[in-house]
One Martini backbone bead per residue (centre of mass of N, CA, C, O) as a GRO file, in nm:
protein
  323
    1UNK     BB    1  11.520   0.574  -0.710
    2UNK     BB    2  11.239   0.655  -0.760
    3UNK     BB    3  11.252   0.942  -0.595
    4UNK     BB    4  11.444   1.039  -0.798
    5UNK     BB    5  11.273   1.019  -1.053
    6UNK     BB    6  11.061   1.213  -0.971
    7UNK     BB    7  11.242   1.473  -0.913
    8UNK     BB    8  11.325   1.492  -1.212
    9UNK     BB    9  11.068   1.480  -1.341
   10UNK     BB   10  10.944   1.760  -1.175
   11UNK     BB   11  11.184   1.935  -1.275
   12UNK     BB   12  11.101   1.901  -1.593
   13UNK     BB   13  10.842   2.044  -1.509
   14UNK     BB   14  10.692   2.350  -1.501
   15UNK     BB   15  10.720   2.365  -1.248
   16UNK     BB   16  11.035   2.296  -1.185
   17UNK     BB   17  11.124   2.526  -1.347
   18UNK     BB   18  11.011   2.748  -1.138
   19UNK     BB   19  11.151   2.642  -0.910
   20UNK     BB   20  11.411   2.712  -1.024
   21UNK     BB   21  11.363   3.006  -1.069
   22UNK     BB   22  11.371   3.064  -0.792
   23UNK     BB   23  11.587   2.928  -0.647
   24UNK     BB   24  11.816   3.117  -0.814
   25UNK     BB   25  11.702   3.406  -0.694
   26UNK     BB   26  11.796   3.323  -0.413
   27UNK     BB   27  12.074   3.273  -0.438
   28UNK     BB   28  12.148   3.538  -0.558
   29UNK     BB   29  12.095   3.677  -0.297
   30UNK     BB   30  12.276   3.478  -0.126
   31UNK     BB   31  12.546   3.557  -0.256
   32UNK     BB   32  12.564   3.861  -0.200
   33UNK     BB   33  12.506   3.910   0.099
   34UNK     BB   34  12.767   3.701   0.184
   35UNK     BB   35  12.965   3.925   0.043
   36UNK     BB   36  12.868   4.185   0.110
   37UNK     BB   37  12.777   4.251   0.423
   38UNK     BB   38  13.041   4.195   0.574
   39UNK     BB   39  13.105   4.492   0.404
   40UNK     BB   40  12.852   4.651   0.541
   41UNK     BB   41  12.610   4.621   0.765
   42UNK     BB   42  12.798   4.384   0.922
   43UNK     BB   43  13.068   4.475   1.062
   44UNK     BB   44  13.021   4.442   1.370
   45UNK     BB   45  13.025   4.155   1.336
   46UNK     BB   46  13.305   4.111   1.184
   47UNK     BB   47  13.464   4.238   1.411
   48UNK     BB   48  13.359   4.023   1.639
   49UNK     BB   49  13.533   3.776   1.506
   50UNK     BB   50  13.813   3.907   1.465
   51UNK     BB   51  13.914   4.012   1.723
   52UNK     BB   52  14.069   4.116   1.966
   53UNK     BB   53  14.077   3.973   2.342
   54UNK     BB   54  14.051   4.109   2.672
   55UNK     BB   55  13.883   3.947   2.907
   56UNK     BB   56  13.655   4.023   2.673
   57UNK     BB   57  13.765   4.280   2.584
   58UNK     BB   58  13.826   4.480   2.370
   59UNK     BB   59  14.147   4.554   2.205
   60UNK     BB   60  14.343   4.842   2.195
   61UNK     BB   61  14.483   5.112   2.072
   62UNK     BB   62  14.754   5.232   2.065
   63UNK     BB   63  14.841   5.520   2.058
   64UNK     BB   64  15.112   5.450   1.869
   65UNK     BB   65  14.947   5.334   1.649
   66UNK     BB   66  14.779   5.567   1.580
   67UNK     BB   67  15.011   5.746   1.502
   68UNK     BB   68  15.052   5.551   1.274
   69UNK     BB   69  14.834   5.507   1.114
   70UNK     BB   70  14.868   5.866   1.074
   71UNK     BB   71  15.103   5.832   0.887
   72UNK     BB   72  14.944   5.662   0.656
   73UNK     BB   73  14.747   5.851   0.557
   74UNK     BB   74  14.965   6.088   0.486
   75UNK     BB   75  15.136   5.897   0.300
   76UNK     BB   76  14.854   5.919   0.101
   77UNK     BB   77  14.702   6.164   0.144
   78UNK     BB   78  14.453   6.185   0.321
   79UNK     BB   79  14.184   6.337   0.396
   80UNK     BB   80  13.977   6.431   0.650
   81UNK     BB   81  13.715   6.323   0.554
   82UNK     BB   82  13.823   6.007   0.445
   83UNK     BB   83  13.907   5.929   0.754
   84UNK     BB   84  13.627   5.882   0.846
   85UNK     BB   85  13.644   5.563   0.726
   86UNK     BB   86  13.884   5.453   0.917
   87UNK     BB   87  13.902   5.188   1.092
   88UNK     BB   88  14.114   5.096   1.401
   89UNK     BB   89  14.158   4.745   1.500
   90UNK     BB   90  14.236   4.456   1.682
   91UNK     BB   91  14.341   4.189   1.598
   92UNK     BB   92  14.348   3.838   1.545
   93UNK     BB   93  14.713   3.737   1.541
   94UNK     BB   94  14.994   3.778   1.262
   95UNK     BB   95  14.788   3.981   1.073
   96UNK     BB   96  14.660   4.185   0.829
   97UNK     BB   97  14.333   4.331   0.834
   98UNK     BB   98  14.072   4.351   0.614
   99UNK     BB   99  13.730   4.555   0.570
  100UNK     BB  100  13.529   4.655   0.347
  101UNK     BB  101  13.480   5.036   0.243
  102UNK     BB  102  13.486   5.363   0.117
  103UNK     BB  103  13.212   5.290  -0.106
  104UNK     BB  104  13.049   5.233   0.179
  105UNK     BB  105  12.933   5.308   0.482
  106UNK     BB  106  13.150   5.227   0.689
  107UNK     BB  107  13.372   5.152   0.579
  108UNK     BB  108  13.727   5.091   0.676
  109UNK     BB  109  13.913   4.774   0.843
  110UNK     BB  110  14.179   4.778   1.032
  111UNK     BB  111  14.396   4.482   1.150
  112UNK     BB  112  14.582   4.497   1.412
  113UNK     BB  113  14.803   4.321   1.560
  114UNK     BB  114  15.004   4.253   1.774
  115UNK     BB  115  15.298   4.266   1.718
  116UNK     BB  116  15.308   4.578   1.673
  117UNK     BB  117  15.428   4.581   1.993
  118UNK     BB  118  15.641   4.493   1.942
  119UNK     BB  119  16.028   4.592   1.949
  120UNK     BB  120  16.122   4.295   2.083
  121UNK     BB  121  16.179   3.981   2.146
  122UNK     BB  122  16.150   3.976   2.471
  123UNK     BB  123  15.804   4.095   2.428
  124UNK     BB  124  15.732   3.843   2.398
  125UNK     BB  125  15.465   3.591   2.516
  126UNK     BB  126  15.601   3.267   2.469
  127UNK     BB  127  15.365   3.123   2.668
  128UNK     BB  128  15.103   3.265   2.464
  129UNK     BB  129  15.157   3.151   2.243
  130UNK     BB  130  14.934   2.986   1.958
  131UNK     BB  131  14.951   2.751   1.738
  132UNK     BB  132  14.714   2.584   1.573
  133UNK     BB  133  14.733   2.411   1.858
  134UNK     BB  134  15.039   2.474   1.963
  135UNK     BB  135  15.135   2.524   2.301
  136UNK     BB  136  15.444   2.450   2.248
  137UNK     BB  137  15.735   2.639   2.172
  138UNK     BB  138  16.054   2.625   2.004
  139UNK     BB  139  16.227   2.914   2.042
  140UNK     BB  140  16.508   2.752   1.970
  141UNK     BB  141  16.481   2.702   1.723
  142UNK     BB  142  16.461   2.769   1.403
  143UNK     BB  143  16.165   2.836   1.377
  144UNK     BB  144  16.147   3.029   1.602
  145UNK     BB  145  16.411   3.231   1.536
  146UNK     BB  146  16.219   3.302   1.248
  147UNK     BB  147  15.946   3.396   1.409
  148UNK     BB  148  16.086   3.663   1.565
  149UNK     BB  149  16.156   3.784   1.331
  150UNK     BB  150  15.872   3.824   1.158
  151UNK     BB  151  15.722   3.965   1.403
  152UNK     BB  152  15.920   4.230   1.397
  153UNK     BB  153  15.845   4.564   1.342
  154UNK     BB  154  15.907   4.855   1.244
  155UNK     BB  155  15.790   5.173   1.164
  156UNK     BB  156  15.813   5.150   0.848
  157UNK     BB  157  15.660   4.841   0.848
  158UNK     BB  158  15.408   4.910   0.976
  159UNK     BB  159  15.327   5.136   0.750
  160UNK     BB  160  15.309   4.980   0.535
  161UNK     BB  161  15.121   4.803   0.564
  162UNK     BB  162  14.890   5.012   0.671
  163UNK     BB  163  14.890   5.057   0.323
  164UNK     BB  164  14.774   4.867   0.212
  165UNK     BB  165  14.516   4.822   0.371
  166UNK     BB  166  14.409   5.063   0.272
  167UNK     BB  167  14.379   5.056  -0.019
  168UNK     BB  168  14.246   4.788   0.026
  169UNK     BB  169  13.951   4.965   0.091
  170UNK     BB  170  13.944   5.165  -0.181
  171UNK     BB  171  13.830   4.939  -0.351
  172UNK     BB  172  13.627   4.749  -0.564
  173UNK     BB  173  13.611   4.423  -0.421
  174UNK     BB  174  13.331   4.400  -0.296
  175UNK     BB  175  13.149   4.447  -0.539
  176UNK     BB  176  13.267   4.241  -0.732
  177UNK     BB  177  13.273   3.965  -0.590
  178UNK     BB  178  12.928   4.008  -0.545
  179UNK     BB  179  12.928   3.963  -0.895
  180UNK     BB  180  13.043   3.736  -0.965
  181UNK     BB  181  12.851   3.535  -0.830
  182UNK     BB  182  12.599   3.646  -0.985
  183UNK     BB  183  12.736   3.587  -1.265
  184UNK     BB  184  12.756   3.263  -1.208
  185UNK     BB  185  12.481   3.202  -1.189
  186UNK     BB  186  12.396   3.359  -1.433
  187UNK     BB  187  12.523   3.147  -1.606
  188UNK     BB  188  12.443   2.858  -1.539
  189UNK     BB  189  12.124   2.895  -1.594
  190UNK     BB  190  12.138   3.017  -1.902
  191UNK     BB  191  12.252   2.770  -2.030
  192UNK     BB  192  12.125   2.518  -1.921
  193UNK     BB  193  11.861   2.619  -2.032
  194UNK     BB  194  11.918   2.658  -2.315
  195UNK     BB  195  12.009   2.401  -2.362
  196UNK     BB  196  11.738   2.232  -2.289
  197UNK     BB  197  11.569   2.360  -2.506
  198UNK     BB  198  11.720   2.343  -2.785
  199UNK     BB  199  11.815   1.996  -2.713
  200UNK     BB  200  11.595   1.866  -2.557
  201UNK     BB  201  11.725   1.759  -2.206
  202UNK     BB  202  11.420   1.637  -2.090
  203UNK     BB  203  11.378   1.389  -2.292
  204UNK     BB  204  11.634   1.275  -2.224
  205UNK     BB  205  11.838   1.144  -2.008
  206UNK     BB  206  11.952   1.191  -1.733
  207UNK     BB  207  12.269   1.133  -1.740
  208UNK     BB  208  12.280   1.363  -1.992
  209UNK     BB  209  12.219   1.604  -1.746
  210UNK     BB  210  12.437   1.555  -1.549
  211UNK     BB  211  12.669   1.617  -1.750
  212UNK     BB  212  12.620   1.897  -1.775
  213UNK     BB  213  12.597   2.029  -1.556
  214UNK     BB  214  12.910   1.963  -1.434
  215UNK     BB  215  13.017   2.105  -1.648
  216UNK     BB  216  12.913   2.372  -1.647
  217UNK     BB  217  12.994   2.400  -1.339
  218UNK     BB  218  13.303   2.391  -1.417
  219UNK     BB  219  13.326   2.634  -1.564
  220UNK     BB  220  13.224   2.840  -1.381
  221UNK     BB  221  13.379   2.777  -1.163
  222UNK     BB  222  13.635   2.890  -1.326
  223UNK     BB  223  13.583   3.157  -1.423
  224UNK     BB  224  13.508   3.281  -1.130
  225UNK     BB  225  13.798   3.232  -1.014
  226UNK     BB  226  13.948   3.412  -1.229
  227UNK     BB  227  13.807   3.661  -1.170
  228UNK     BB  228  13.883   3.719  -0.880
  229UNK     BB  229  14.198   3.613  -0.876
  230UNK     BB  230  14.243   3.873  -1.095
  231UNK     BB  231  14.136   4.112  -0.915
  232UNK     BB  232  14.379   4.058  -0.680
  233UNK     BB  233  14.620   4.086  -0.833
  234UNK     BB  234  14.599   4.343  -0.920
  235UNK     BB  235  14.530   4.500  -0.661
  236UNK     BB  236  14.839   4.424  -0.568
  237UNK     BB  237  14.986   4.558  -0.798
  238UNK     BB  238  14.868   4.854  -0.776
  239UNK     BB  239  14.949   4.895  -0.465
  240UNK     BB  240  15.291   4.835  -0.551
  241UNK     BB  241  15.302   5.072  -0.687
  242UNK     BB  242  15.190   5.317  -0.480
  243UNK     BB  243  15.407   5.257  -0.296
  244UNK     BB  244  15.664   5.273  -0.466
  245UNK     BB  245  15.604   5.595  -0.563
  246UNK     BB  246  15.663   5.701  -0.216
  247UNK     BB  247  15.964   5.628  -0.223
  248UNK     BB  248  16.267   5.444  -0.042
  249UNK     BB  249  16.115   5.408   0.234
  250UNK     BB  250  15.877   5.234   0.059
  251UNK     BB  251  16.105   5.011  -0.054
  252UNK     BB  252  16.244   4.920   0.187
  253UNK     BB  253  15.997   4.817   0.361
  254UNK     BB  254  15.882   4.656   0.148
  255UNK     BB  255  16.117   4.439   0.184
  256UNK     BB  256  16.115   4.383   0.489
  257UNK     BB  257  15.780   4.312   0.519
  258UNK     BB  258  15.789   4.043   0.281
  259UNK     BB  259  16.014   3.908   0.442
  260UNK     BB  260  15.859   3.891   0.759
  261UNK     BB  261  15.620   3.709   0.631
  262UNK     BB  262  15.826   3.511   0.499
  263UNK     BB  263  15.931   3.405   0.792
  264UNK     BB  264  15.671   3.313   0.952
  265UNK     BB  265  15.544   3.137   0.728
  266UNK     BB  266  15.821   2.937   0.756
  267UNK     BB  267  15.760   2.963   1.113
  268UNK     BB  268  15.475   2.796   1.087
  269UNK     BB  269  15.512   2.532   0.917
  270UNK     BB  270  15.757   2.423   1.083
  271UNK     BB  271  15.629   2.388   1.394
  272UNK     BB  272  15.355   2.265   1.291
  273UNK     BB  273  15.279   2.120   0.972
  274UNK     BB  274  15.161   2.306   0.762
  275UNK     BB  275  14.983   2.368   0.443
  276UNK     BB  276  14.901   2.684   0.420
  277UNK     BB  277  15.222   2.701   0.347
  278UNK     BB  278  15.488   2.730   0.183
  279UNK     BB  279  15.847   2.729   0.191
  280UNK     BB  280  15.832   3.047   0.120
  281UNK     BB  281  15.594   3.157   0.255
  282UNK     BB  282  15.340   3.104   0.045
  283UNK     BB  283  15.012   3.049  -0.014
  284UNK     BB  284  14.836   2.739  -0.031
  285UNK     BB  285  14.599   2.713  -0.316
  286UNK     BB  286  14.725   2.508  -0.508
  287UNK     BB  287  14.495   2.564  -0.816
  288UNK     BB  288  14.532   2.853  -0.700
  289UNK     BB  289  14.554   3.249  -0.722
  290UNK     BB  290  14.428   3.438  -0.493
  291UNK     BB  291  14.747   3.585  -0.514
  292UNK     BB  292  14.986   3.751  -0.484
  293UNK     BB  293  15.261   3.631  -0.415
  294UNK     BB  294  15.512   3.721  -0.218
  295UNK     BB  295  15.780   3.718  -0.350
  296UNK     BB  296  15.692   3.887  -0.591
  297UNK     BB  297  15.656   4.139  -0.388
  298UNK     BB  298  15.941   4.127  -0.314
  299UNK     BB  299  16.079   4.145  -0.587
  300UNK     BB  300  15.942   4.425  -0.695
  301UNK     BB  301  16.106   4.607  -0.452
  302UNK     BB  302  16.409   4.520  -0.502
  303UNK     BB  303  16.408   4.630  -0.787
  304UNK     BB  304  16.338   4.893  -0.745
  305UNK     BB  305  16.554   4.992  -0.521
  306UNK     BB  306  16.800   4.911  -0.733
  307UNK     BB  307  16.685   5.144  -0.947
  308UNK     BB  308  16.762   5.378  -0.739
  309UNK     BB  309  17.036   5.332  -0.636
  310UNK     BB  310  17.147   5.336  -0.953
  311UNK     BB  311  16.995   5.640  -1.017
  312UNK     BB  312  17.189   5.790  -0.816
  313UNK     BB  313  17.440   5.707  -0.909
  314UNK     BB  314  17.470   5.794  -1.172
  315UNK     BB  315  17.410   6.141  -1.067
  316UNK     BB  316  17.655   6.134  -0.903
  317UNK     BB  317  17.868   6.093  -1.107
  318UNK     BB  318  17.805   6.293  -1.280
  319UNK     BB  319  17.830   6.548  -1.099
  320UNK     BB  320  18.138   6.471  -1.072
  321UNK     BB  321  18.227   6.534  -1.377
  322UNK     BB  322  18.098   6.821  -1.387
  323UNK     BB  323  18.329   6.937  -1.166
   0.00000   0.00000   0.00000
């Protein structure tokens, strides 16, 4: 209790203030480059923690996926000279993965599944699949047979899948989120000190600034949350309406895409009895929403889906009845 007093007592003296405003700065520091370098100078460790590797050495691309891959620049339209901004390469696990920025130095790297080179459910290779440290699936089971639905994308949802991936490659997500943790130390340092000075709480009880801290610290921290996961649910909303621009092959793909997505993760919660997605197959993250829902952005899908079908009846009709 002593060594504690003297402790609080040091950072109340000019001397504790400025290890304070150092201790601050660098923070801003390290929390800029854990969230920048990984998606910028570091991209080369972020590809090697994260692919796919067979035998020892990473997992290529097959033709097949790299014209699937070039199908999808040509759907986005994109240039010839920012398609070397894009490099894709075998991701582990059974999702879409992607990191970088086409606005950053190495651009974005698109992480292509294994599942991507499957055809046929009898091409999984079910002795070799392993869920969450689970090394026996049952494959006749309802979750099992669930899984292969999921697992399973023809060529127009690959291609969908890989066109989202690029888009978010095109964002300044990775900037926006290494500011927004960078402006959330200095409002909490900000703060803190502003209260400090102002109502000389470096005077009064300890107790009455460890409760300070807190909430301000509570505060910062739903702030931060709300600006970082407001601006991915954008950012997927952006992504899901540029993609539905793109005609009905891209409306139909999006809804079987999503719905092959939620099936895989309602196969993957039955199977293992994990936490990590709900019921419906949308990703479990408690008391945040770090995403668009998958629900939701399949059925933003179905509706545009129906009203392009209805709009083309309707077209039709029409036709029909002025001849």
């Amino acid at each position: 209790m002593a060594v504690g007093s003297k402790f609080f007592k040091y950072m109340a003296s000019p001397k504790g203030r400025r290890f304070t405003f150092y201790g601050t700065t660098t923070a801003l520091l390290c929390g800029f480059s854990i969230k920048y370098l990984p998606h910028s100078l570091l991209t080369d460790k972020h590809r090697e923690i994260v692919a796919l590797y067979e035998n020892g050495i990473e997992k290529k691309v097959s033709q097949v996926l790299e014209n699937r891959f070039i199908m999808a620049l040509n759907s986005l339209k994109i240039s010839g000279s920012e398609r070397n901004y894009f490099t894709p390469f075998m991701v582990s696990g059974f999702d879409l993965y992607s990191f970088g920025s086409t606005k950053l130095l190495n651009g974005g790297f698109v992480g292509i599944p294994i599942n991507f080179t499957y055809t046929a459910a009898d091409e999984i290779p079910k002795g070799e699949v392993i869920l969450k440290g689970y090394k026996k699936i049952e494959w006749n089971s309802p979750g099992g047979k669930l899984l292969q639905e999921g697992l399973i994308l023809n060529e127009p949802e690959q291609i969908f899948g890989m066109c989202k991936e690029i888009c978010e490659c095109q964002t300044n997500k990775v900037l926006f989120n290494s500011l927004y943790l960078v402006a959330a130390i200095l409002f909490y340092y900000g703060v803190t000190s502003t209260l400090n000075a102002k109502h000389q709480f470096f005077s009064r009880p300890l107790s009455l600034r460890i409760v300070l801290y807190f909430l301000v610290g509570i505060f910062t921290t739903g702030l931060y949350w709300t600006l970082k996961d407001g601006t991915q649910i954008w950012i997927d909303k952006s992504i899901d309406e540029h993609l539905a621009s793109l005609g009905v092959t891209f409306l139909a793909a999006g809804v079987c895409y999503y719905d092959k997505v939620l099936k895989k993760n309602q196969a993957i919660r039955a199977l293992t009895d994990s936490n990590e997605y709900t019921a419906n197959g949308n990703h479990n993250h408690l008391i945040r929403t770090m995403t668009q829902p998958l629900t939701e952005r399949k059925a933003f899908f179905e509706e545009r889906f129906k009203k392009y079908i209805a709009e083309e009846k309707t077209k039709a009709d029409a036709n029909q009845n002025a001849n």
